[in-house]
C-alpha positions in Angstrom: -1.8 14.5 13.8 0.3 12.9 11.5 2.4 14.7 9.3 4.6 13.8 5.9 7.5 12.8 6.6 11.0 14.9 6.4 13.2 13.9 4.1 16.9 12.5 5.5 20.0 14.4 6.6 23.1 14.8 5.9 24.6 12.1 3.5 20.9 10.2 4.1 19.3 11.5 1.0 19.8 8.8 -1.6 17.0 7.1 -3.5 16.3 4.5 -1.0 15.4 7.7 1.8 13.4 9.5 -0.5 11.4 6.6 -1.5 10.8 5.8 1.9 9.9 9.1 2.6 7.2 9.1 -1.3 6.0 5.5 0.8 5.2 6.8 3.9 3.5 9.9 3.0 1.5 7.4 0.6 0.7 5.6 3.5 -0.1 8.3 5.8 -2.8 9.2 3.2 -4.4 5.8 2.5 -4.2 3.6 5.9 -6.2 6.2 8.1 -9.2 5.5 5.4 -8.2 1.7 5.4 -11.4 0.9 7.0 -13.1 3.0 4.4 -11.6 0.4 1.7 -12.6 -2.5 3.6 -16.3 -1.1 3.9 -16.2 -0.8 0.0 -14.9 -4.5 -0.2 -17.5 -6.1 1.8 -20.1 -4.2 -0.3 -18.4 -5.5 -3.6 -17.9 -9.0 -2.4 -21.5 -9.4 -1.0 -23.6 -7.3 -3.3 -22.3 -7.6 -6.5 -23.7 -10.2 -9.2 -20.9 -12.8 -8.1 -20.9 -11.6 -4.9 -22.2 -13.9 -1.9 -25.6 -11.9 -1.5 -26.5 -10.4 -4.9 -28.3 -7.1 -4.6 -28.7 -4.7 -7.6 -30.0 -2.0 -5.4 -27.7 -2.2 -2.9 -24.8 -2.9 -5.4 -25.4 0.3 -7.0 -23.4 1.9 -4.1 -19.9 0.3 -4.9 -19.5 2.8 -7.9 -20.1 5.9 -6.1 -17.8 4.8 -3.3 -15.2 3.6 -5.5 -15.3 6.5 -7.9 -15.9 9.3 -5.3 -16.1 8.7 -1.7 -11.9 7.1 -1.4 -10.7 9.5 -3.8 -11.9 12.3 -1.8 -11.3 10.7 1.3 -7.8 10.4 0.9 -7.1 14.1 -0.8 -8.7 14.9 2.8 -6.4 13.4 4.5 -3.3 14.4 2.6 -4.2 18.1 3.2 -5.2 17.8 6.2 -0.9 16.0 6.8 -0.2 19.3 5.5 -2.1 22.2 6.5 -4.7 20.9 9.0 -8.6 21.8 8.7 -7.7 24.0 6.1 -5.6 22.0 3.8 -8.6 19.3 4.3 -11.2 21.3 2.5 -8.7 22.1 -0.1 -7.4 18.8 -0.7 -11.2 17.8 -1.0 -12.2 20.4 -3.3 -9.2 19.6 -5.4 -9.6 16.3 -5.9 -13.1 16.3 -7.6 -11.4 18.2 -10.2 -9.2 15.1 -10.8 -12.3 12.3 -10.1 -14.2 14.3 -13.1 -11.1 15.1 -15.1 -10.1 11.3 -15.2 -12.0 7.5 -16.1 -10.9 5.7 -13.8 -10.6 6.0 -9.4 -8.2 8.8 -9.0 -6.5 7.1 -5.5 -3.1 8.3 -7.2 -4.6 11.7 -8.5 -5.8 12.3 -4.8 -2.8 11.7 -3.7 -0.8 14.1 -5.6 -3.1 17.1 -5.6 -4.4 17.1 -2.3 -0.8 17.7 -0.3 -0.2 20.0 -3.3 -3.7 21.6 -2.8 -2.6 22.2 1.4 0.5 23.0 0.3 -0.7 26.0 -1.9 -3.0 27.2 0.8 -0.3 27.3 3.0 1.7 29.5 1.6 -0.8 31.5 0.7 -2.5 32.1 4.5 1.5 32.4 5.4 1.0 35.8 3.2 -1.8 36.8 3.7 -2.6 36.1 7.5 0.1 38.4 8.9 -1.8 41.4 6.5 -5.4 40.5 7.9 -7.2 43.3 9.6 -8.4 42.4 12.6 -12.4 41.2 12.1 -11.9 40.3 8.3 -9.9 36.7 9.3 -13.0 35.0 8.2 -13.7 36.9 5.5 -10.4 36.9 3.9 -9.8 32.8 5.0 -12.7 31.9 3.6 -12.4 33.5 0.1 -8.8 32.5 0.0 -9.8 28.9 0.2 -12.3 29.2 -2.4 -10.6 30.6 -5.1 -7.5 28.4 -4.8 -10.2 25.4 -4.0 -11.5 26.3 -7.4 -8.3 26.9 -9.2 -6.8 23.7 -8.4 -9.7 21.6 -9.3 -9.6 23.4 -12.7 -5.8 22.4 -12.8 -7.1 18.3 -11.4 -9.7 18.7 -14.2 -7.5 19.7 -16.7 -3.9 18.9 -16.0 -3.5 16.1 -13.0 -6.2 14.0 -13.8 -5.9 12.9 -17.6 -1.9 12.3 -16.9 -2.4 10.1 -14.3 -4.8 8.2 -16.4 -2.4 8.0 -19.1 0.4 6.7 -16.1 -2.0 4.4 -15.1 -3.1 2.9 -18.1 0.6 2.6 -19.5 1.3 0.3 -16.3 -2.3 -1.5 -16.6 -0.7 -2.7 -20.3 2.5 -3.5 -18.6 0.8 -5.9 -15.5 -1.8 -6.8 -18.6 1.5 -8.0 -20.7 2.8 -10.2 -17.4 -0.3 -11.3 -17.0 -0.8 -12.7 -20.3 2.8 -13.9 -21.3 2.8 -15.7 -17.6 5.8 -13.8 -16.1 3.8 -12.0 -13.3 5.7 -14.0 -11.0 8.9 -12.4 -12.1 7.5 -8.7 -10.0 8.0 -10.8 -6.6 12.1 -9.9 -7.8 10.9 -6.8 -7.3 8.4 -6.4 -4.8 9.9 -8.7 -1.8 13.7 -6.9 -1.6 11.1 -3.7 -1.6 9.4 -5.0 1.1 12.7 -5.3 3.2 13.9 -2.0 2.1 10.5 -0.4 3.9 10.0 0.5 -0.2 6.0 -1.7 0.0 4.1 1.5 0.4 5.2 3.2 -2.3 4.4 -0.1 -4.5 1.8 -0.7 -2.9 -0.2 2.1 -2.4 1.3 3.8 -5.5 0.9 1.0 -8.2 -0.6 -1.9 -7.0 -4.1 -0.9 -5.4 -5.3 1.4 -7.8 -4.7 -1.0 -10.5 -6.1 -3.5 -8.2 -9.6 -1.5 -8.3 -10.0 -0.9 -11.7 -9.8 -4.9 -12.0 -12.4 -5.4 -8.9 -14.6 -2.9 -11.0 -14.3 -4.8 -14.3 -14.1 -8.2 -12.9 -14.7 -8.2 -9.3 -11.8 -9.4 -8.3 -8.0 -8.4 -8.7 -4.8 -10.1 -8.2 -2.9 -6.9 -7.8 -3.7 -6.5 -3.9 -2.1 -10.1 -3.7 1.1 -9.4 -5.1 2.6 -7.5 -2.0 0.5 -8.6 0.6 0.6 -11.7 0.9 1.7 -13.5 4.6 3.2 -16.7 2.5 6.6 -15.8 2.1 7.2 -13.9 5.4 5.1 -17.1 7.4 7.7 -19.9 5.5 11.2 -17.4 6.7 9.8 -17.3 10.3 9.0 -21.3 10.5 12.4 -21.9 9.2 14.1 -19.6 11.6 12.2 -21.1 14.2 13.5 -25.1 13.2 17.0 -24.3 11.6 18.3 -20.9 13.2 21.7 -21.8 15.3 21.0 -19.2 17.9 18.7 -20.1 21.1 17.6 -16.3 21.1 16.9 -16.6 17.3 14.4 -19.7 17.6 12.6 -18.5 21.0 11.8 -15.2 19.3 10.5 -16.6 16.1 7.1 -18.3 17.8 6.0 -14.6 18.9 7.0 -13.0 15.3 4.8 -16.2 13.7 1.6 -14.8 15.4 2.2 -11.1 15.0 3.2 -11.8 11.1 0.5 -14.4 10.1 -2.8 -13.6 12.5 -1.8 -9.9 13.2 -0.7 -9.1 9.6 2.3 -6.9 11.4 4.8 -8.0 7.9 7.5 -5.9 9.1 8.8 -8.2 12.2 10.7 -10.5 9.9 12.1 -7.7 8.5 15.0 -8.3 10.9 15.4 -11.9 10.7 16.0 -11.2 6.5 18.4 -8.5 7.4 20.2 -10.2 9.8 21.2 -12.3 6.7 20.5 -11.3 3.4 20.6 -14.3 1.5 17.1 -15.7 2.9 15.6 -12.5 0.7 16.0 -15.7 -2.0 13.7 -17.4 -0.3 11.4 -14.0 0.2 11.0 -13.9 -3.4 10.5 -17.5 -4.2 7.9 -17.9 -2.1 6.5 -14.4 -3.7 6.9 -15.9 -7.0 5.1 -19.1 -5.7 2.6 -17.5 -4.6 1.7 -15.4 -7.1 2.0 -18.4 -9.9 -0.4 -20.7 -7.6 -2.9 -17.4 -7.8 -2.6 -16.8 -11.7 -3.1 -21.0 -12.5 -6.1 -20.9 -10.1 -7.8 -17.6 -11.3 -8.2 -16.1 -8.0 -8.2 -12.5 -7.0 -10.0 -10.4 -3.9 -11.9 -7.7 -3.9 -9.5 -4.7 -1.8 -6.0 -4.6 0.2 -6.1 -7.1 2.9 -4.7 -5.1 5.3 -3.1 -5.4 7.8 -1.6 -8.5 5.7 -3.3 -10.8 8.0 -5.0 -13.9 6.9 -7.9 -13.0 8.7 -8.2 -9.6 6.8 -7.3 -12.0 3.5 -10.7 -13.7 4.2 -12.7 -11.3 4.4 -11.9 -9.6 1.2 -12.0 -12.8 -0.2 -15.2 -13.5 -3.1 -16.9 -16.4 -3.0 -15.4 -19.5 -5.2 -11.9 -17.9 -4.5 -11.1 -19.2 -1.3 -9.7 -22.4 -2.3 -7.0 -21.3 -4.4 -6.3 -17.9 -2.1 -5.1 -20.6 0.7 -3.6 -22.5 -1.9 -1.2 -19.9 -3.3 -0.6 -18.7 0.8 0.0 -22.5 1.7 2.9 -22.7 -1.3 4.4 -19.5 -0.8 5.1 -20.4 2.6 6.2 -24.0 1.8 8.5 -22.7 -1.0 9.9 -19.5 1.0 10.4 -22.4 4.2 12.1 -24.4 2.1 14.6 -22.1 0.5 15.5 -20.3 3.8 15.6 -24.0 5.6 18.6 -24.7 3.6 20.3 -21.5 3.8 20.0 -21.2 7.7 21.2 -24.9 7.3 23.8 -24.0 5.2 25.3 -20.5 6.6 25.1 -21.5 10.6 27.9 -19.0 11.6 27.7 -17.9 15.2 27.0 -14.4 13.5 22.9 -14.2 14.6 22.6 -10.7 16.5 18.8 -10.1 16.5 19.0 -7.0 17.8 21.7 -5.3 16.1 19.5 -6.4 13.1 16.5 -4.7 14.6 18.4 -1.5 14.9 19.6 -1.9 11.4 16.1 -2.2 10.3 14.5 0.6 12.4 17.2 2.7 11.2 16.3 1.6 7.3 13.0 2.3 8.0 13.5 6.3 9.1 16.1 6.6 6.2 19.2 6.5 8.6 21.2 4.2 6.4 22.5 3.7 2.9 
């Protein structure tokens, strides 16, 4: 069973761990219901009025999924990181309180009240289970998860739930202001160093997707699950290795990286390759930016997180009408990001290319190990 992730050691506890740590916890809570999403996207992008089969009786489902079923599915899971069967329930419970007590999907709300939720519990069963008297385990367990089940919805309802509606609407007017002023673009400065850094979950899951959805519910579509996931920039950095790198080792390796990154959607294995030198994350974010431009100019969106990043998974949460300029915008990032790194690996050919001392450097960025 997977559980959240410790924070560092020693001198290991700067920003960069913990919000490694905040990402992979976020992650440990959304990609075990991944599939979950992906059911809900299919329904959206064949159902809906724009979809590819519409159905107003069938379409009727994507609310209630949307709204209830996610939210609660990953509060389950978060509690269930922390306190097992137990701190499931709890985390379940708790989260309706925030689904009611907010407007809008509460993936970030389950997210922070479920663990909390387990956490509670588990403190609580920590008191109360050595005190027990034998044959009232039941009893006591059962009643002890109730009433803390019921206070913390009250305290979703109340308390979690309208502030991260407020949160979330305050960054829905910020993307809404990049959006409308053109500068969206500029977040790839952002989001592709992150992405290196092992930082994409926490933008990812955090931000991104749940802004993503309330677009796919007003629109049916949403930019936002593009921004981070696209295979563009990470595609064009491979290719280039695999043409201009000076090392034998370096080129051989990139063919196998190309399949994993593009068709298995594994972003992480060029990781590495950008590590190993620093300069191609240029080229990471102009391809990003490309990307996200050629997306914005053609009005395309999809309807949840392709994920894995694979272009397989980005058609088939792809509507209908937005193919064309989904390809387009994957097609330039990767020319752009190809392009850019072409010239630096052209440029910076310095006998320097250790793959697998870059490997270790990113495994060991990955857990937190290194400032």
């Amino acid at each position: 069973m997977a559980n959240f992730i410790p924070a560092g050691d020693g001198g290991h506890t700067g920003w960069r761990a913990a919000a490694q740590k905040i990402g992979g916890n976020l992650a440990g809570m959304v990609i075990p219901n991944i599939g979950a999403f992906i059911a809900w996207g299919l329904l959206t992008a064949l159902f809906i009025p724009t979809g590819w089969l519409p159905n107003e009786e069938l379409s009727s489902m994507v609310g209630p999924m949307i709204v209830n079923l996610l939210p609660i599915l990953i509060g389950y899971t978060g509690g269930r990181m922390v306190h097992g069967q137990r701190g499931a329930v709890i985390g379940s419970v708790a989260t309706v309180g925030v689904i009611v007590g907010a407007s809008i999907p509460m993936f970030l709300g389950a997210m922070l009240i479920g663990p909390l939720a387990a956490w509670i519990l588990k403190k609580i069963d920590a008191v109360l289970d050595p005190v027990t008297p034998p044959g009232f385990e039941m009893l006591i367990g059962n009643f002890s998860l109730g009433i803390s089940g019921l206070l913390m919805a009250i305290l979703g309802f109340v308390g979690i739930g309208p502030v991260v509606n407020t949160f979330s609407d305050t960054l829905g007017a910020g993307v809404k202001a990049l959006v409308d002023t053109g500068l969206l673009p500029l977040a790839s400065i952002l989001i592709e160093p992150a992405k290196i850094l092992f930082l994409n979950n926490a933008i990812n899951y955090g931000v991104l997707a749940p802004l993503g959805v309330a677009q796919v519910e007003e629109a049916g579509k949403s930019i936002m699950f593009m921004l981070e996931s696209n295979p563009g920039p990470g595609l064009g950095i491979l290719v280039a290795v695999w043409l201009a790198a000076g090392s034998k080792v370096l080129r051989g390796s990139a063919p196998g990286a190309i399949v994993i990154h593009f068709l298995g959607g594994i972003h992480e294995i060029y990781f590495p390759y950008v590590l190993m030198k620093p300069i191609l994350v240029l080229a990471a974010i102009a391809g990003g930016a490309t990307g996200v431009a050629t997306f914005l100019v053609t009005g395309v969106g999809v309807v949840a997180t392709p994920a894995p990043g694979s272009i397989f998974a980005y058609l088939a949460v792809t509507p209908p009408g937005n193919h064309f300029g989904v390809l387009l915008g994957i097609l330039l990032s990767a020319t752009v990001s190809f392009l850019v790194a072409f010239v630096i690996l052209k440029a910076s050919k310095d006998g320097d290319d250790d793959l697998e001392a870059a490997k270790a450097k990113s495994k060991s960025m990955k857990t937190g190990g290194a400032e």
